[in-house]
Legacy VTK file of the C-alpha trace (Angstrom):
# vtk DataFile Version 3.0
C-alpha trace
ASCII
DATASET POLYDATA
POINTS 266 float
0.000 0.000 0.000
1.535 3.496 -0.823
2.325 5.134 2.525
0.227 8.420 1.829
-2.775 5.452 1.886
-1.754 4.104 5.281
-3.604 5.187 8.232
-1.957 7.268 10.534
-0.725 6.173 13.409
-3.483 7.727 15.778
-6.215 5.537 13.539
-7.435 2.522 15.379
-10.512 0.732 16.984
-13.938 1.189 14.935
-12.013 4.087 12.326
-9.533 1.635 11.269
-12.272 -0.907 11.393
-13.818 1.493 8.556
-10.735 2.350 6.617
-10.012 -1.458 6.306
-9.842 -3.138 2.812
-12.360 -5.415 3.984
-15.541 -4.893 5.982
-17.232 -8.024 8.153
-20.415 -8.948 6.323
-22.706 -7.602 10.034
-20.674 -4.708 9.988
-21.314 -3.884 6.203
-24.975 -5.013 6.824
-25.225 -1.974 9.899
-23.556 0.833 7.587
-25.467 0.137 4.699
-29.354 0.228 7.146
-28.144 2.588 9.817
-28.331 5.861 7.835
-31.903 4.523 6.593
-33.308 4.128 9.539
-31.505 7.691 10.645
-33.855 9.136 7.951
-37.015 7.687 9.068
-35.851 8.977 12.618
-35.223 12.482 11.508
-38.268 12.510 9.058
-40.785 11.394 11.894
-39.147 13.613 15.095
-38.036 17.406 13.422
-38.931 17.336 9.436
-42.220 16.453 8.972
-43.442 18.518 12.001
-41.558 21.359 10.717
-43.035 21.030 7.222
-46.254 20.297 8.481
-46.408 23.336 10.536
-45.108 25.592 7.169
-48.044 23.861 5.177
-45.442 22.751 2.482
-45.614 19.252 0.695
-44.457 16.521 2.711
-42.022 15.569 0.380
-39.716 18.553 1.445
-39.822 16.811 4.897
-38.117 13.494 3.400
-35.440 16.260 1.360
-34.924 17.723 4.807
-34.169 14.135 6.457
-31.863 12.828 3.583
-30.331 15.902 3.740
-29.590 16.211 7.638
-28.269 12.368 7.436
-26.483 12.038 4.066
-24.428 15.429 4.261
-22.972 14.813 7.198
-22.226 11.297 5.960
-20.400 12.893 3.156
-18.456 15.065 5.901
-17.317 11.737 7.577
-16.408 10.395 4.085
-13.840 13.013 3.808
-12.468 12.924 7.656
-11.757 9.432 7.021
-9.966 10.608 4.064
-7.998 12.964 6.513
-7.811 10.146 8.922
-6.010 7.978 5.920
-3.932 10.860 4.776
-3.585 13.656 6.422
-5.827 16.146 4.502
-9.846 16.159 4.024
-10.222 13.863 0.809
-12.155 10.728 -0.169
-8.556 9.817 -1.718
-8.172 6.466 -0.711
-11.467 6.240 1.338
-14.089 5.844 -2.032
-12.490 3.358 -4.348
-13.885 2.994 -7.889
-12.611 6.536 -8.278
-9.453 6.058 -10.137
-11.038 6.303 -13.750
-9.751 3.251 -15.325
-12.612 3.391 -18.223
-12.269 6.160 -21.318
-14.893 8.762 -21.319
-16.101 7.637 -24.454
-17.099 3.955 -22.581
-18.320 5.860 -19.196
-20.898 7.826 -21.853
-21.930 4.578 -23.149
-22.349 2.635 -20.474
-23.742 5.663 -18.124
-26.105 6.262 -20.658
-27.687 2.462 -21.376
-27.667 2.032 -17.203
-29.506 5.634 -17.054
-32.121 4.551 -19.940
-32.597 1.610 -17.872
-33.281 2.942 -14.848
-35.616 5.367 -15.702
-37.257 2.738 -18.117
-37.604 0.247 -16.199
-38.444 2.023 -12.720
-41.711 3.170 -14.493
-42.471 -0.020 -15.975
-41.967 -1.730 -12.512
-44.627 0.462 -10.934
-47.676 -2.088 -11.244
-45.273 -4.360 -9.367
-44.741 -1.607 -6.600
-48.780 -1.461 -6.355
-48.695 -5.181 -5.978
-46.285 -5.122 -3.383
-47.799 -2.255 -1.463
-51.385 -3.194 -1.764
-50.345 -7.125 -0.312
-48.116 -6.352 2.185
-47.771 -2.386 3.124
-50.880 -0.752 3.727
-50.006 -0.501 7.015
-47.408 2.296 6.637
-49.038 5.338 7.887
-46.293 7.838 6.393
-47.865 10.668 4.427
-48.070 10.682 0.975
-47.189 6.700 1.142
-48.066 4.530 -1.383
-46.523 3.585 -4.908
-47.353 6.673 -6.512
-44.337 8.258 -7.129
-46.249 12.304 -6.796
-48.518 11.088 -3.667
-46.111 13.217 -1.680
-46.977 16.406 -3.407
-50.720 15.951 -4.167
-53.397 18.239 -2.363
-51.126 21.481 -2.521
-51.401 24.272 -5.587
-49.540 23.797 -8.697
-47.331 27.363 -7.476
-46.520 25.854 -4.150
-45.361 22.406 -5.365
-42.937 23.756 -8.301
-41.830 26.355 -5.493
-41.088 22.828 -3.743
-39.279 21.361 -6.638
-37.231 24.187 -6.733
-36.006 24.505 -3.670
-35.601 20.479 -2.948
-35.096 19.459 -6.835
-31.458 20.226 -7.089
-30.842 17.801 -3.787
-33.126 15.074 -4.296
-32.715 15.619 -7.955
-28.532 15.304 -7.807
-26.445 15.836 -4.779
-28.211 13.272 -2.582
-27.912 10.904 -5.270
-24.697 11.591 -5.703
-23.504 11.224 -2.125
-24.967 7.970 -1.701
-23.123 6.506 -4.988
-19.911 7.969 -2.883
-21.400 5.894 0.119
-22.833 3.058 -0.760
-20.807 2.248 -4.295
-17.334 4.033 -3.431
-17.317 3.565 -0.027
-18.781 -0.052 0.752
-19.578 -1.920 -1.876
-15.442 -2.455 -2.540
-14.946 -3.323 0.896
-16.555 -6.609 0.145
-14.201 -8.426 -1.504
-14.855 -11.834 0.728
-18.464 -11.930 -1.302
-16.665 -11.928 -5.143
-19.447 -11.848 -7.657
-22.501 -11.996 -4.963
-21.028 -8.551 -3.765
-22.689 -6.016 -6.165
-25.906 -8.214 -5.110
-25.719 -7.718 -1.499
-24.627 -4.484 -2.004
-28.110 -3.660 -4.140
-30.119 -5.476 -1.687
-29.018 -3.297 1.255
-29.371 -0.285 -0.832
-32.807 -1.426 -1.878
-34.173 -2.246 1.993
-32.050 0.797 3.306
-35.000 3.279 1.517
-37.113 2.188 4.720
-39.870 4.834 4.014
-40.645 3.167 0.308
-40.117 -0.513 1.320
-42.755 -1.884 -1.642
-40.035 -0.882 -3.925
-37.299 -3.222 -2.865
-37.888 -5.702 -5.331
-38.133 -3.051 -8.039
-34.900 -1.636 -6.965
-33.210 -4.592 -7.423
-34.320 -5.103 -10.978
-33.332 -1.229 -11.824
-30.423 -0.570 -9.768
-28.649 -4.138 -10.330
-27.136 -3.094 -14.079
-25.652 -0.080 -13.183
-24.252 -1.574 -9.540
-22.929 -4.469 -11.464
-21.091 -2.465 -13.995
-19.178 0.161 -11.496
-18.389 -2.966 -9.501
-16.914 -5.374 -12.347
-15.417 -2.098 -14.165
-14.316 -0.453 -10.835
-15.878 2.885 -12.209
-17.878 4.850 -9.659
-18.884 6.826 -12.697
-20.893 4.518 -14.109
-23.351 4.073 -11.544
-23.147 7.817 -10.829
-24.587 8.456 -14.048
-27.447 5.804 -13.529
-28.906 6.846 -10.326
-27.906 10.678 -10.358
-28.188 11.060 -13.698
-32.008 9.408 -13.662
-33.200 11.298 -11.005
-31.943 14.481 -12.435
-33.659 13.869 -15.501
-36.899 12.540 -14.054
-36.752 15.755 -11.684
-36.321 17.970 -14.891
-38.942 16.783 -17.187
-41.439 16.048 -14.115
-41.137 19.805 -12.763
-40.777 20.957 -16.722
-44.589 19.090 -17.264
-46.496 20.351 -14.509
-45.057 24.226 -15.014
-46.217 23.956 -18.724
-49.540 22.478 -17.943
-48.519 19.287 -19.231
-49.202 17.113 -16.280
-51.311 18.551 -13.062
-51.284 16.516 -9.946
LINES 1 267
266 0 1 2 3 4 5 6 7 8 9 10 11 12 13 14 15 16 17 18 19 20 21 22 23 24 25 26 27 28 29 30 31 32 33 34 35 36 37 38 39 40 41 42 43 44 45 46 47 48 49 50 51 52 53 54 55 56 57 58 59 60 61 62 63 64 65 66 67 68 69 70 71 72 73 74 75 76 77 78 79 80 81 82 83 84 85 86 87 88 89 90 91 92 93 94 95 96 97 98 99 100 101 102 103 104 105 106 107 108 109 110 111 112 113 114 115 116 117 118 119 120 121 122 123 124 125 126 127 128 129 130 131 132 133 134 135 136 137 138 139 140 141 142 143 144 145 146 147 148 149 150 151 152 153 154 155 156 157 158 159 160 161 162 163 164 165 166 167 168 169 170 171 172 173 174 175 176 177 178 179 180 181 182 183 184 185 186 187 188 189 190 191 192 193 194 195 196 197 198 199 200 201 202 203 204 205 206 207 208 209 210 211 212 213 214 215 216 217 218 219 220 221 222 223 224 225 226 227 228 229 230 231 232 233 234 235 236 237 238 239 240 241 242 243 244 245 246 247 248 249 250 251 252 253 254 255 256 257 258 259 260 261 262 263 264 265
């Protein structure tokens, strides 16, 4: 290992337990849930009070809660980095980062995994409907159910693209984007014991750790699995960056785009 990649000498107990090439499969199991159920935690006890009392759609409650867990997440992603070498990086702390693919192949392959996705998630919604109406009637969130707008229905058209804009370029990209860093850069490489069943388990966990949609686990795995696979076998973070980012971004774009032309009304 190059020395600038080493751990200091001050690193040890659970941090170098982190920083470690490999990751026990309970331990990998806890940091992959743990910020879920973080989100739930925040979303029940300070965000969806607060949003309830503004009289805002509940889905800026559920921006607020990914954002109070993920970007400090991102912050411990980069004193681990300083941890590792001495300055606030991700540098040896997010593998997959190293960009052993051309551009011209991380277009390509970005682009079929983000066609996918957004294909595919749509296509999988009578599945999602399935799922919920069997098993999860039960959950009691707002807004919950497979219908991807049921968080922003009942408000006016003004006040939910007002809500788009201020929560669309965090839900839509950043959020995303910190938990590739996370859950593709940070864990899925520390999982070298599970060879080819890694990106799997590592697509599971990301599937069950969205605990406030669980009836779209299995429709997750169907989406997400491509793109997961690829930045795994290819050890390109960028691939799956421009699959889940990338298909948010543009479902955030043309959904807000539709309903401020008229096109759509919720």
């Amino acid at each position: 290992m190059d020395a600038a990649m080493r751990p200091s000498a001050d690193t040890k107990g659970f941090v170098a337990k982190l920083l470690a090439d490999r990751h026990s499969v309970p331990l990998s199991v806890a940091l992959h849930l743990v910020p879920g159920a973080l989100i739930v935690a925040v979303y029940a006890f300070a965000a969806a009070p607060l949003v309830r009392a503004i009289n805002f759609p509940i889905f800026m409650a559920w921006a607020i809660a990914l954002a109070v867990v993920l970007f400090p997440l991102q912050l411990c992603l980069l004193w681990l980095g300083k941890k590792r070498t001495g300055r606030f990086t991700m540098k040896g702390v997010v593998r997959y980062h190293d960009r052993p693919l051309t551009r011209g192949r991380v277009f390509w392959l970005g682009a079929a995994c983000l066609v996918w996705m957004t294909v595919v998630s749509l296509a999988l919604t009578p599945l999602d409907n399935v799922v919920y109406d069997w098993f999860f009637t039960w959950v009691d969130y707002q807004g919950a159910g497979p219908d991807g707008t049921a968080y922003l229905q009942g408000y006016s058209r003004e006040l939910v693209l007002t809500t788009l804009l201020i929560c669309g370029p965090f839900t839509g990209f950043l959020l995303p984007l910190i938990e590739e860093y996370y859950f593709r850069g940070f864990l899925l490489p520390r999982l070298p014991q599970l060879g080819r069943w890694a990106p799997i388990f590592n697509t599971a966990l990301f599937s069950v750790y969205h605990f406030w949609a669980p009836w779209t686990v299995l429709s997750k795995l169907v989406f997400l699995y491509p793109g997961v696979w690829l930045a795994w076998k290819k050890q390109d973070i960028r691939i799956s960056i421009a699959m889940h980012p990338g298909s948010a971004l543009l479902m955030t774009v043309v959904g807000a785009a539709a309903l401020a032309s008229g096109a759509y009304a919720l």
